[in-house]
ChimeraX commands (.cxc) that place a marker at each C-alpha (Angstrom):
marker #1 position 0.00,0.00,0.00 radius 0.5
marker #1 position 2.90,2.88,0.83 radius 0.5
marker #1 position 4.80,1.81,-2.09 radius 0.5
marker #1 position 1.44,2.42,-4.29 radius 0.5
marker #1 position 0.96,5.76,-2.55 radius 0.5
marker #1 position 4.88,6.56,-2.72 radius 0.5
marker #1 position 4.39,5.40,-6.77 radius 0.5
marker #1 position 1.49,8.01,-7.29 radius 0.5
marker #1 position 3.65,10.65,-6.02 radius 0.5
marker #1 position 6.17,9.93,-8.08 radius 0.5
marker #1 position 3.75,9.54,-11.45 radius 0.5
marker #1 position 2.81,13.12,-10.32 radius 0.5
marker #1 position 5.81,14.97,-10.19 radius 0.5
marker #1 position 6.98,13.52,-13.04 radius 0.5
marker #1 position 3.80,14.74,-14.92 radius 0.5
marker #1 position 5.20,17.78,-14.33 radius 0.5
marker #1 position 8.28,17.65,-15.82 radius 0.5
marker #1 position 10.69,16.91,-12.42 radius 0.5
marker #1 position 12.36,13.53,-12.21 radius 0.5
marker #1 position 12.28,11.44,-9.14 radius 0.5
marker #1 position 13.61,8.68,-7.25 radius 0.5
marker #1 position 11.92,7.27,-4.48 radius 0.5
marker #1 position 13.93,5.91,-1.27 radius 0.5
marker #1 position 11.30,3.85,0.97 radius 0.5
marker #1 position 13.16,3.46,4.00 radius 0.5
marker #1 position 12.36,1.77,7.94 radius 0.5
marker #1 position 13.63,3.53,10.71 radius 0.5
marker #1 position 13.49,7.02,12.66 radius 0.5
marker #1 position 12.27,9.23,10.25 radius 0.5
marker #1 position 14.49,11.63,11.44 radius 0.5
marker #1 position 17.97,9.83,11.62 radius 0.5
marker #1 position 16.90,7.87,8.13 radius 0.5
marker #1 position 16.14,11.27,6.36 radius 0.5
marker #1 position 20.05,12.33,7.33 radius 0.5
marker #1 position 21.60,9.29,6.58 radius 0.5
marker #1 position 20.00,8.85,3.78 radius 0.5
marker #1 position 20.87,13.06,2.51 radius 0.5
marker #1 position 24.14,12.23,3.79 radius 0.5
marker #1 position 24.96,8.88,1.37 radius 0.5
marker #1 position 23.22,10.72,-1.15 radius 0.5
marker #1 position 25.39,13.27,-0.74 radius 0.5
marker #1 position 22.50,15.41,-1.15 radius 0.5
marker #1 position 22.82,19.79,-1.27 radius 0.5
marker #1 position 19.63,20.21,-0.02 radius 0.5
marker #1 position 16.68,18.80,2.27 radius 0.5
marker #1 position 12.95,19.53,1.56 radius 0.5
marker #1 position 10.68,18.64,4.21 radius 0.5
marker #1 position 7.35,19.67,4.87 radius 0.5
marker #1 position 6.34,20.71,8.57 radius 0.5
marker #1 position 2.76,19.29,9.76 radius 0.5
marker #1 position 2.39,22.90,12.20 radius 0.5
marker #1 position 2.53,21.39,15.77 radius 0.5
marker #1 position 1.71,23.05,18.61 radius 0.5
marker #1 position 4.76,24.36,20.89 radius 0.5
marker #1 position 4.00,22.12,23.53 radius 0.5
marker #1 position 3.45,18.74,21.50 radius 0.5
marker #1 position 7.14,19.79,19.74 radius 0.5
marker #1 position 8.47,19.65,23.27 radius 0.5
marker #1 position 7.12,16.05,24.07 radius 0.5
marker #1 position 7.64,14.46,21.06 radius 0.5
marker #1 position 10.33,16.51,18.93 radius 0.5
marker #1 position 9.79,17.15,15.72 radius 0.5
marker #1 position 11.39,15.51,12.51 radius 0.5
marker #1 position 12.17,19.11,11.00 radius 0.5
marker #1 position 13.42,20.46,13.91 radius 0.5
marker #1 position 15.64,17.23,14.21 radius 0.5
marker #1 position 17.03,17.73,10.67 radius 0.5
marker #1 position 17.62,21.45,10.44 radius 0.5
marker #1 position 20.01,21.40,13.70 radius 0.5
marker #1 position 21.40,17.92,12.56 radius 0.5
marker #1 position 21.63,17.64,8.92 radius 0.5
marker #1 position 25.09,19.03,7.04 radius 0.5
marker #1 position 22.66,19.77,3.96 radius 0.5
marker #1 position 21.14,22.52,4.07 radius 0.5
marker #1 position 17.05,22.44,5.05 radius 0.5
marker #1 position 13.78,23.82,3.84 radius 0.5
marker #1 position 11.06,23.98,5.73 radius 0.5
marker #1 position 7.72,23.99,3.99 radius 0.5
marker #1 position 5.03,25.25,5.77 radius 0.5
marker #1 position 1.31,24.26,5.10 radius 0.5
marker link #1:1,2 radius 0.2
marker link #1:2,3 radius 0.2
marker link #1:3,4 radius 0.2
marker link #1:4,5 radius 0.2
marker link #1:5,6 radius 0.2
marker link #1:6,7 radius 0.2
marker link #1:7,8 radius 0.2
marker link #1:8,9 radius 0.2
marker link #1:9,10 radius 0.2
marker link #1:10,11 radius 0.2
marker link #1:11,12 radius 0.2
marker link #1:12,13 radius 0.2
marker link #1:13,14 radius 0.2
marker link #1:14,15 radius 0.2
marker link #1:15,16 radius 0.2
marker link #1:16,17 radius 0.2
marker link #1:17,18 radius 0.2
marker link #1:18,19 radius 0.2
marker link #1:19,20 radius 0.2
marker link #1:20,21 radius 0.2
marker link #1:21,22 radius 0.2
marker link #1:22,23 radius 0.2
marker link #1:23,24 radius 0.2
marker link #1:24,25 radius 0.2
marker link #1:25,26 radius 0.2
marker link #1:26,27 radius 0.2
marker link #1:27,28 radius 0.2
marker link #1:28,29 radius 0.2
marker link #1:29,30 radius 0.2
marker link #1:30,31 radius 0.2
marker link #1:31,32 radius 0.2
marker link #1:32,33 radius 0.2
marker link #1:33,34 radius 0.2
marker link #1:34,35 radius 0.2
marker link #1:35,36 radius 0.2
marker link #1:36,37 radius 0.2
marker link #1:37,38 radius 0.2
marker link #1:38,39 radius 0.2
marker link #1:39,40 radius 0.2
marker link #1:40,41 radius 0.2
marker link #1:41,42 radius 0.2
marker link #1:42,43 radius 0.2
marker link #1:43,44 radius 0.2
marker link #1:44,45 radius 0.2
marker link #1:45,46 radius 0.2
marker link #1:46,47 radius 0.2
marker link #1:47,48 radius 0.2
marker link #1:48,49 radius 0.2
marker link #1:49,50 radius 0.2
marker link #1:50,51 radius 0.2
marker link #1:51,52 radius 0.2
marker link #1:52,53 radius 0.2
marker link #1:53,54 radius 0.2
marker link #1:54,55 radius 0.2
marker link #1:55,56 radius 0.2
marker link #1:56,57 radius 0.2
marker link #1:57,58 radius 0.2
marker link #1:58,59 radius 0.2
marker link #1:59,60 radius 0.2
marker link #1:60,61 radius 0.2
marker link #1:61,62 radius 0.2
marker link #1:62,63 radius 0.2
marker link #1:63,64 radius 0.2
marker link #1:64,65 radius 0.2
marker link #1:65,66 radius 0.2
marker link #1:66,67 radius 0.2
marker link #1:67,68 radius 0.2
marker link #1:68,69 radius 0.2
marker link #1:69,70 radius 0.2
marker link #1:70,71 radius 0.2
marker link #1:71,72 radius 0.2
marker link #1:72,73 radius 0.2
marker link #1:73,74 radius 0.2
marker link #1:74,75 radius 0.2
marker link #1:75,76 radius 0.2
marker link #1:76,77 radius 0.2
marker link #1:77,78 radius 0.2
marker link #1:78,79 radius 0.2
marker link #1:79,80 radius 0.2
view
């Protein structure tokens, strides 16, 4: 089922002209996202951020918090 969803994504950006590859990988989303920009060797990190309160950042973290401070790529943050 993700690798359907991950597939439609991909049919849909490349619609549009933009090539993609698609990395399904297990793990801490955070810590997989910068290994994986890391092997990749990757200049840049896009992530989106899902608006969490302040409080719920605090408990749980965040993933974009995690990779901006942590990352050597540089990050954007998308905003909804």
């Amino acid at each position: 089922a993700k690798r359907a969803i991950v597939s439609g994504f991909k049919r849909e950006l490349e619609a549009t002209g933009v090539s993609a590859v698609i990395h399904l990988v297990q793990g801490h989303p955070s810590e997989v996202i910068i290994s994986l920009a890391d092997g990749l060797g990757a200049d840049l990190v896009v992530l989106g951020s899902v608006g969490m309160s302040r409080i719920s950042r605090m408990l749980s973290g965040s993933v974009s918090t995690f990779v901006v401070t942590h990352s050597r790529a540089a990050t954007l943050v998308i905003k909804p």
